[in-house]
C-alpha positions as CSV (number, residue, x, y, z in Angstrom):
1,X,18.1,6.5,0.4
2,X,17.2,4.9,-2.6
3,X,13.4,2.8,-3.5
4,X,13.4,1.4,-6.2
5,X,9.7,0.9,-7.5
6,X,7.6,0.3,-10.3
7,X,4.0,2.8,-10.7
8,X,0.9,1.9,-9.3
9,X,2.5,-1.2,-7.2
10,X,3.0,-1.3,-3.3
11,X,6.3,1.0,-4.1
12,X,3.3,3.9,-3.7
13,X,3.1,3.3,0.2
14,X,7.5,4.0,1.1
15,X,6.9,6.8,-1.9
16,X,4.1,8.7,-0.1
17,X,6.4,8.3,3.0
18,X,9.1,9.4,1.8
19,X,7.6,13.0,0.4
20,X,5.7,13.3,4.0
21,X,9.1,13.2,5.5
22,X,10.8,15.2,3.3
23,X,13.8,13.1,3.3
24,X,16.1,13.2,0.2
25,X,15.8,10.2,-1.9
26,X,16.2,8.6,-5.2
27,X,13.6,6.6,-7.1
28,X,15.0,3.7,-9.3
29,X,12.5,1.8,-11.6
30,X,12.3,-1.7,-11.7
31,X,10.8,-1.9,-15.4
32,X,8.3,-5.1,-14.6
33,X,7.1,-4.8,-18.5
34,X,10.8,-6.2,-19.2
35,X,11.0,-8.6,-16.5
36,X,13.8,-6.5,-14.5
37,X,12.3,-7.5,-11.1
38,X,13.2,-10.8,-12.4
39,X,17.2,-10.0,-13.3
40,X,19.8,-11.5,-11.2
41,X,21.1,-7.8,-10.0
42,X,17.2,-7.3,-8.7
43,X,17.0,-10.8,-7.0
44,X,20.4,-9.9,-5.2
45,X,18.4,-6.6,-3.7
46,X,15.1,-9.4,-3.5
47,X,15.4,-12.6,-3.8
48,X,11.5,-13.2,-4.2
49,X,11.6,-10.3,-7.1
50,X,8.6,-8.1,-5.6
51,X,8.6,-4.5,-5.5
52,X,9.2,-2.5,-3.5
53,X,13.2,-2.2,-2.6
54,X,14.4,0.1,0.2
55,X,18.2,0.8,0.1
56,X,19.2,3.0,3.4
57,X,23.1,3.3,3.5
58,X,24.6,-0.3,4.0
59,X,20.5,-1.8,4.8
60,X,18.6,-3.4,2.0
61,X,14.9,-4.0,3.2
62,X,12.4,-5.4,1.3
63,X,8.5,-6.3,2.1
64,X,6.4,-3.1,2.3
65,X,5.5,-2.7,6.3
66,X,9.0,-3.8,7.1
67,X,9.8,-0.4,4.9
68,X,7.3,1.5,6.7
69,X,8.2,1.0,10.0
70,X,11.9,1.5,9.3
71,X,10.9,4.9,7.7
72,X,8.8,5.2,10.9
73,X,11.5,4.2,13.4
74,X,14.4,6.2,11.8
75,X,12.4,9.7,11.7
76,X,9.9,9.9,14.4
77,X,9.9,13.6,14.3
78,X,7.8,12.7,11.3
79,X,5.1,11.2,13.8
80,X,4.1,8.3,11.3
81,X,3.5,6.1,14.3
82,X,1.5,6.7,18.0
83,X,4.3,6.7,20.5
84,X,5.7,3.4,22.0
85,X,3.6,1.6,24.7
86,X,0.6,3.2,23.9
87,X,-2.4,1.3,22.8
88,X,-2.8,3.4,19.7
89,X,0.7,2.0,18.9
90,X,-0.6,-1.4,19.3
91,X,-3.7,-0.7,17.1
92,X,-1.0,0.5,14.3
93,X,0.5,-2.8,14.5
94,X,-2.8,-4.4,14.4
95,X,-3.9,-2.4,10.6
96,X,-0.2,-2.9,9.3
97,X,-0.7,-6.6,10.1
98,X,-4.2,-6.7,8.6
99,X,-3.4,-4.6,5.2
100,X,-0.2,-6.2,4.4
101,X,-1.6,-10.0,5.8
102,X,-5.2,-9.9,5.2
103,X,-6.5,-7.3,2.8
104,X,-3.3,-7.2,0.8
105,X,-3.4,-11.0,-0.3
106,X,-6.6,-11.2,-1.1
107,X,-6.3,-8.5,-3.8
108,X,-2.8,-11.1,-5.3
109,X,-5.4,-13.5,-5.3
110,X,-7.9,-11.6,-7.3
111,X,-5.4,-10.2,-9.8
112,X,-3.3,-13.8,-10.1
113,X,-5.7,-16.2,-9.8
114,X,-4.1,-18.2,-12.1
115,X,-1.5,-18.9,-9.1
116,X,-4.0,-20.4,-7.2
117,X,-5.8,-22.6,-10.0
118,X,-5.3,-24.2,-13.4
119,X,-8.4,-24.8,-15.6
120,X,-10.2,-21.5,-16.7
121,X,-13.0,-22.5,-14.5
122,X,-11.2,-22.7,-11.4
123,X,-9.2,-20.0,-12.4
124,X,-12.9,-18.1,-12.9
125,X,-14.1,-18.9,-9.4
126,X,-11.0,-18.1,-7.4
127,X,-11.7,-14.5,-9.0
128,X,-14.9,-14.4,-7.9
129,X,-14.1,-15.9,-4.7
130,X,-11.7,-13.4,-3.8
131,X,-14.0,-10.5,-5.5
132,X,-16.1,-11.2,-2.4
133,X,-13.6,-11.4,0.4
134,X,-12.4,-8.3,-0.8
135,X,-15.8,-6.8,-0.6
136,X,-16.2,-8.2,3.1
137,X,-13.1,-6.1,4.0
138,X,-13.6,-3.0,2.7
139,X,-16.7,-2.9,3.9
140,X,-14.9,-3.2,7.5
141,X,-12.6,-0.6,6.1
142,X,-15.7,1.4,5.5
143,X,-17.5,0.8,9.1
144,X,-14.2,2.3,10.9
145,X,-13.7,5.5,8.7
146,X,-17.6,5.7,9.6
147,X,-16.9,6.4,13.6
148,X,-16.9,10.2,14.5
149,X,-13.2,11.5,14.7
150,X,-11.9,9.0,12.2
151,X,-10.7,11.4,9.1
152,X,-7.7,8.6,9.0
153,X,-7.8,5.1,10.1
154,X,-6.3,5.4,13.5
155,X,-8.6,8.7,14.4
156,X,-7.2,12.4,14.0
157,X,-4.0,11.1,13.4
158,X,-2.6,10.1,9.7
159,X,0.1,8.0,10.0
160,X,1.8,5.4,7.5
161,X,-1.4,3.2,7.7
162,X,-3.2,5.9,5.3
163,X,-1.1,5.6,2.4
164,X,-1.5,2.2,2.7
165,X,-5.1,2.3,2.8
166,X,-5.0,4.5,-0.5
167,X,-2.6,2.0,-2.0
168,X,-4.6,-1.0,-1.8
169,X,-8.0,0.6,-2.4
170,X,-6.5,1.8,-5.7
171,X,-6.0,-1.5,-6.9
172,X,-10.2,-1.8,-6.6
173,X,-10.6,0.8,-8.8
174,X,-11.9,-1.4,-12.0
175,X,-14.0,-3.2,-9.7
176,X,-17.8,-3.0,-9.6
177,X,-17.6,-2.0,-6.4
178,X,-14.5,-0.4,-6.1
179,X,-13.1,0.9,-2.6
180,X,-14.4,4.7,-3.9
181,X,-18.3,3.9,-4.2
182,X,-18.2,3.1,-0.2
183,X,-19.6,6.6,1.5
184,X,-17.1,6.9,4.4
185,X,-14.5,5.0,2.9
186,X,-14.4,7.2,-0.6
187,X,-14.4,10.3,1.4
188,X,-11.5,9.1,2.8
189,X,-9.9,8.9,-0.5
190,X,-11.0,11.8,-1.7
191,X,-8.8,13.4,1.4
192,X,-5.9,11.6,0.8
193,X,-5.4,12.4,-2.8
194,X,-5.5,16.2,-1.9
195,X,-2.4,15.6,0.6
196,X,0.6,17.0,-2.0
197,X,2.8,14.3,-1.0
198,X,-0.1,12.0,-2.6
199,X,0.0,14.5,-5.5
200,X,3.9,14.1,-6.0
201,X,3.9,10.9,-5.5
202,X,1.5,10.2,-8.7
203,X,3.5,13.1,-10.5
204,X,6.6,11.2,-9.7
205,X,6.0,8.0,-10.9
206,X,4.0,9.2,-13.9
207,X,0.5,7.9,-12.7
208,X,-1.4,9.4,-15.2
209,X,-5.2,8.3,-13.9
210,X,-5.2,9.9,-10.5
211,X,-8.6,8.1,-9.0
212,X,-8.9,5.1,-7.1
């Protein structure tokens, strides 16, 4: 398999996957400070020219929980998901909907408000707009890593939703309340980045500012 990624972008999530498995792999960067996510050979892998990329044999796959789940699907000795059926497989579909759909877009909005608005004072209050939604939601993040036997969002289990979860919280960091000053929520980070899959992961890509 090949993913082709750039550091500190949703390529982090497949990434963490992929050293969990164990699988072998090959990381290809897709230099963003040059535009190559924009090249014709890049839009041929994506035609919207996000990151990240999946290449599995003759499959291309892009969007990021289309990646997990294949990842998922293709080792489940790897237990990344709750078995089929079973409400805490439904629940799993529930948080992949709601990072990738809900929590996830909110954060584009905050970072490229511009997108969303023209003059600098619309542009200003889309960021602060989206400042607060974000707030909203990690505080629900927060409120379910508070109930007893939840060291990972779906309960005892850690499953492709965590790396998630420390993807996206990363990207608060600079915030003034970033994901990490929420008590049950920064503990939960705090547990993640010991995992050496996490610790590869930021080795790998060069991450040199480890928090979140």
């Amino acid at each position: 398999m090949e993913l082709y990624y750039y550091p500190s972008t949703a390529a982090m999530v497949p990434h963490i996957l992929l050293e969990e498995l164990g699988v072998p792999y090959r990381l290809t960067l897709v230099d963003r400070q040059q535009n190559a996510h924009k090249s014709p050979d890049y839009l041929k892998l994506n035609p919207n020219g996000l990151i990240p990329v999946l290449v599995d044999g003759d499959l291309v796959l892009y969007e990021t929980a289309a990646i997990c789940l294949h990842l998922a699907d293709t080792h489940p000795e790897g237990g990344l998901l709750p078995a089929l059926g079973t409400p805490e497989r439904a629940h799993a579909y529930k948080w992949l909907m709601w990072l990738a759909d809900t929590l996830q877009p909110a954060l584009m909005v905050y970072w490229y408000p511009e997108r969303w608005a023209e003059t600098p004072g619309a542009v200003a209050e889309v960021k602060v707009c989206a400042e607060q939604k974000i707030g909203t939601l990690l505080d629900q993040l927060d409120t379910e890593f508070a109930r007893p036997g939840h060291p990972w969002l779906l309960g005892t289990a850690y499953t492709l939703l965590d790396p998630y979860v420390l993807t996206l919280c990363r990207w608060t960091r600079f915030f003034p309340r970033p994901a990490r000053s929420l008590p049950h929520l920064g503990a939960f980070l705090q547990r993640m980045l010991e995992r050496p899959a996490v610790q590869r992961m930021y080795e790998q890509q060069g991450i040199r500012e480890t928090f979140f």
